[in-house]
C-alpha positions as a printed NumPy array, in Angstrom:
array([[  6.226,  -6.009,  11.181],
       [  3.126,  -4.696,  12.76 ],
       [  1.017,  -2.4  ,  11.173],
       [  1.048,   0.44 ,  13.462],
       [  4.826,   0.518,  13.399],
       [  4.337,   0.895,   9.464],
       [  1.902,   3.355,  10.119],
       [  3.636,   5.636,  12.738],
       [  6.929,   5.837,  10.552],
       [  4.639,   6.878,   7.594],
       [  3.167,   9.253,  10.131],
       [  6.434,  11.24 ,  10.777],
       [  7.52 ,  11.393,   6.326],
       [  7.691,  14.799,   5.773],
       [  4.175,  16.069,   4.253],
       [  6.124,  17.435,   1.349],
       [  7.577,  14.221,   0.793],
       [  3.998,  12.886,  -0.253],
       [  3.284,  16.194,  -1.648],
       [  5.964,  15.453,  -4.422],
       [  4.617,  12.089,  -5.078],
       [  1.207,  13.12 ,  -5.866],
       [  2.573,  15.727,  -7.89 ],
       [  4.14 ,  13.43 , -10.404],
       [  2.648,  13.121, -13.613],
       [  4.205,   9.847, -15.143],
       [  5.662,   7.962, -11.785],
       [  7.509,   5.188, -12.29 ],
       [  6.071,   1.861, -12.438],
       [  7.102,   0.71 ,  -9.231],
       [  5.478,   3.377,  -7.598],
       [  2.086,   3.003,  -9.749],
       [  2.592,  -1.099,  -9.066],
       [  2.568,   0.058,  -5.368],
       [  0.034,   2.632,  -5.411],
       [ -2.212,   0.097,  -7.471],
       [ -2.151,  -2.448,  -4.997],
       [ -3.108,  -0.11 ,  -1.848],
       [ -6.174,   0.65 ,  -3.989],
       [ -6.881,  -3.34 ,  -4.787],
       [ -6.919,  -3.568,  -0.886],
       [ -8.807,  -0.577,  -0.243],
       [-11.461,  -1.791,  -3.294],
       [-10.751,   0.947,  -5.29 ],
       [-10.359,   1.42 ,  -8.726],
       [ -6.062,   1.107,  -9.42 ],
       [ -5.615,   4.152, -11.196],
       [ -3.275,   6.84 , -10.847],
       [ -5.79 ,   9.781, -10.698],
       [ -7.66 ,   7.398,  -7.564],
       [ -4.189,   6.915,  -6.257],
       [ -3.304,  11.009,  -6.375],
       [ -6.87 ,  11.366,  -4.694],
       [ -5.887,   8.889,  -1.819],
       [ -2.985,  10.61 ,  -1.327],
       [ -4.331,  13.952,  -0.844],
       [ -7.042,  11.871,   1.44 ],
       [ -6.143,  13.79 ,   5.155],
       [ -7.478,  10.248,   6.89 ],
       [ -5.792,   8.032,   4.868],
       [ -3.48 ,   6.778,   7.897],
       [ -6.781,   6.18 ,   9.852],
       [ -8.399,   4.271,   6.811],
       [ -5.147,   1.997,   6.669],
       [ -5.268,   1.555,  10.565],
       [ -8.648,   0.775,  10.552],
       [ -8.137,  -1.238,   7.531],
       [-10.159,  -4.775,   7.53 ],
       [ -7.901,  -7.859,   6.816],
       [-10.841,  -9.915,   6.7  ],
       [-12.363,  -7.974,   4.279],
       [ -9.559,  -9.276,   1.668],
       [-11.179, -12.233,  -0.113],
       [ -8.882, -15.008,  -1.934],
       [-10.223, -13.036,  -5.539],
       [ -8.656,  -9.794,  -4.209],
       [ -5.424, -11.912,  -2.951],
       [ -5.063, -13.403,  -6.537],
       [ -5.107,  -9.286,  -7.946],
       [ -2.96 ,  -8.232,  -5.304],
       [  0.033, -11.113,  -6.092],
       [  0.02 , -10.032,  -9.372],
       [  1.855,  -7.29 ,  -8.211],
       [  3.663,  -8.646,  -4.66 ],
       [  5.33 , -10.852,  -6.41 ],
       [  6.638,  -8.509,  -9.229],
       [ 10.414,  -8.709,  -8.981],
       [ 10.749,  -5.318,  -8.466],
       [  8.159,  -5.021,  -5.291],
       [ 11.109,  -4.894,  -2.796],
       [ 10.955,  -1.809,  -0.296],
       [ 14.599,  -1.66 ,  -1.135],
       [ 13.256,  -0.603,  -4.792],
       [ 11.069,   1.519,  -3.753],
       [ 13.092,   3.497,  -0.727],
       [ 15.299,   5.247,  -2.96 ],
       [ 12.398,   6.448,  -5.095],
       [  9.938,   7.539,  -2.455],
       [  9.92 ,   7.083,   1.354],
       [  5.611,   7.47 ,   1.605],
       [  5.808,   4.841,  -1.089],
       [  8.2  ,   2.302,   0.36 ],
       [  5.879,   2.459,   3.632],
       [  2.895,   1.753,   1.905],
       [  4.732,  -1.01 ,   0.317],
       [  5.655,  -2.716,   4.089],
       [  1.815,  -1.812,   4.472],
       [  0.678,  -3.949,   1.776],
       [  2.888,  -6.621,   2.377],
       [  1.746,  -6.979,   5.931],
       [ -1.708,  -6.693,   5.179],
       [ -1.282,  -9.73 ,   2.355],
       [  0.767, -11.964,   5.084],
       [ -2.139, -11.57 ,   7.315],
       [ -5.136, -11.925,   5.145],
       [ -3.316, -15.378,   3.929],
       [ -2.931, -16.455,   7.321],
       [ -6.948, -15.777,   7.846],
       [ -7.426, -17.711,   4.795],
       [ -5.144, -20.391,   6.206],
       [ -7.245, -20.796,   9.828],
       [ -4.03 , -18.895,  11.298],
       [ -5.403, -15.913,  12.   ],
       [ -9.15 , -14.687,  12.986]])
């Protein structure tokens, strides 16, 4: 899936939508788990009160657009599997909790299969 595909569909959630996320005060883990890993990629510190911040961030969809794959060294890969290859990290998981969520998911996910295939020789 591309990543402005991802992007434009998170584009057109509802505002309140993400609103609600942000809002919650003890999300479930699979949200956290998903939340976490957009701030692994992003070099941020995984926490909930960074990932309420990026949230509320009014050019987060231009940060992940403009988002580096090269940037993701094999250290930050090893962090980020941790949590891709939870059992739970399906979008289908994640859909029927929270629609931002479950797009950032497909972001992540993309953004891994890439940076592997740059770490491969697949990809420059």
């Amino acid at each position: 899936m591309k990543i402005n595909t991802i992007l434009d569909e998170f584009k057109s959630i509802d505002k309140l939508k993400i609103t609600e996320t942000k809002a919650l005060a003890n999300p479930p883990m699979i949200i956290a788990y998903v939340l976490e890993s957009v701030l692994i990629l992003l070099r941020k510190e995984p926490s909930f009160s960074q990932a309420r911040r990026l949230l509320a961030d009014p050019n987060l969809i231009e940060t992940l657009q403009n988002f580096d794959v090269q940037s993701v060294d094999k250290l930050t890969l090893k962090k980020l599997k941790i949590y891709t290859t939870m059992e739970s990290y399906k979008y289908e998981s994640v859909v029927e909790l929270s629609q931002p969520i479950a797009c950032l998911l497909k972001w992540v996910k993309e953004i891994e299969k890439m940076a592997e295939l740059v770490h491969n020789g697949q990809l420059k």
